[in-house]
C-alpha positions in Angstrom: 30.6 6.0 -15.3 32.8 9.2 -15.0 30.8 11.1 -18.2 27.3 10.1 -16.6 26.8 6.9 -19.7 24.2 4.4 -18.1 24.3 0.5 -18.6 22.5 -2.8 -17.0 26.1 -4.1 -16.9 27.2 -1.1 -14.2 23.2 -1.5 -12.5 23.9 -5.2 -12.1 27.4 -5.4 -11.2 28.2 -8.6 -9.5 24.8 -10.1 -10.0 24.4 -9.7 -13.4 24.1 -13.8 -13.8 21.2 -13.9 -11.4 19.1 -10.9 -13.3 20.4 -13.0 -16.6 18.9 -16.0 -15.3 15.8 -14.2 -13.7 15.4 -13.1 -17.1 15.4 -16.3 -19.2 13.0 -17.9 -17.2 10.4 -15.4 -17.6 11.3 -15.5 -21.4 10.5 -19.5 -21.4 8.0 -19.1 -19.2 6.6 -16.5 -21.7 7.4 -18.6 -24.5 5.9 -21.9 -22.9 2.5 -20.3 -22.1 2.2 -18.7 -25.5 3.1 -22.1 -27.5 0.1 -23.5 -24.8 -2.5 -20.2 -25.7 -1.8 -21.1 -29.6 -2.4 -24.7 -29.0 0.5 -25.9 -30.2 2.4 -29.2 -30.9 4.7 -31.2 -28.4 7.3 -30.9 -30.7 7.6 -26.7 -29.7 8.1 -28.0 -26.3 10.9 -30.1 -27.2 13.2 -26.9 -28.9 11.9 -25.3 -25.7 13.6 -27.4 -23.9 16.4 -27.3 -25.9 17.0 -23.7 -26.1 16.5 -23.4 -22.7 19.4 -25.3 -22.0 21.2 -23.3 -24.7 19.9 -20.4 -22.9 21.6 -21.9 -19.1 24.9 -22.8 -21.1 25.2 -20.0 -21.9 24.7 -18.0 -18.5 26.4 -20.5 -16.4 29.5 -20.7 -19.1 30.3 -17.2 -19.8 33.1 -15.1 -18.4 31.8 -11.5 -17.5 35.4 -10.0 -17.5 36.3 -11.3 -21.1 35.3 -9.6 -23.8 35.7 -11.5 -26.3 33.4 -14.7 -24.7 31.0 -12.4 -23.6 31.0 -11.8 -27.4 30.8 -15.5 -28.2 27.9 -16.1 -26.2 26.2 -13.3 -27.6 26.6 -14.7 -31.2 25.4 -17.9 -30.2 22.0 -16.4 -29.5 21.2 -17.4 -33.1 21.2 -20.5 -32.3 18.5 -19.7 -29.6 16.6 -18.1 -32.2 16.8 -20.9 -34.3 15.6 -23.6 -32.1 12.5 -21.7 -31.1 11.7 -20.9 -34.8 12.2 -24.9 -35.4 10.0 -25.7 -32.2 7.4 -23.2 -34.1 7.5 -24.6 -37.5 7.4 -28.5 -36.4 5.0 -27.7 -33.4 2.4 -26.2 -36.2 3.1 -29.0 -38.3 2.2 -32.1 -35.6 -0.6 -29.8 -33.8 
């Protein structure tokens, strides 16, 4: 803050788990209504669901002031990315 450097962290501040979450669910909202525009299998539904409770373990679990598990949350997004891809694949597949 003192040399004028700009963050969503700083903007945030002690809310920064509510715009998190306020954030997610407009991603699987976005995510839910495109898998519905494309027609797409119930099993895309299922990883929804799935990383969507990835998505809220990791909000709800991680420690702002640490670092380091802020930095193990952040890695685990690949496992966020991975369920939707799945969802993706296997919804196609059953549609």
């Amino acid at each position: 803050m003192k040399v004028g450097v700009k963050s969503t962290a700083l903007r945030f501040g002690d809310s920064t788990k509510e715009w998190t979450t306020g954030f997610g669910i407009a991603c699987i909202s976005s995510l839910a209504l495109s898998g519905y525009n494309a027609d797409i299998g119930w099993p895309y539904y299922a990883f929804l669901a799935a990383a969507s409770g990835q998505l809220a373990w990791q909000i709800w679990t991680v420690n702002l002031t640490c670092r380091a598990d802020c930095n193990r949350k952040f890695v685990s997004n690949k496992w966020f990315g991975a369920l939707i891809f799945s969802g993706i694949l296997f919804g196609r597949v059953f549609s």
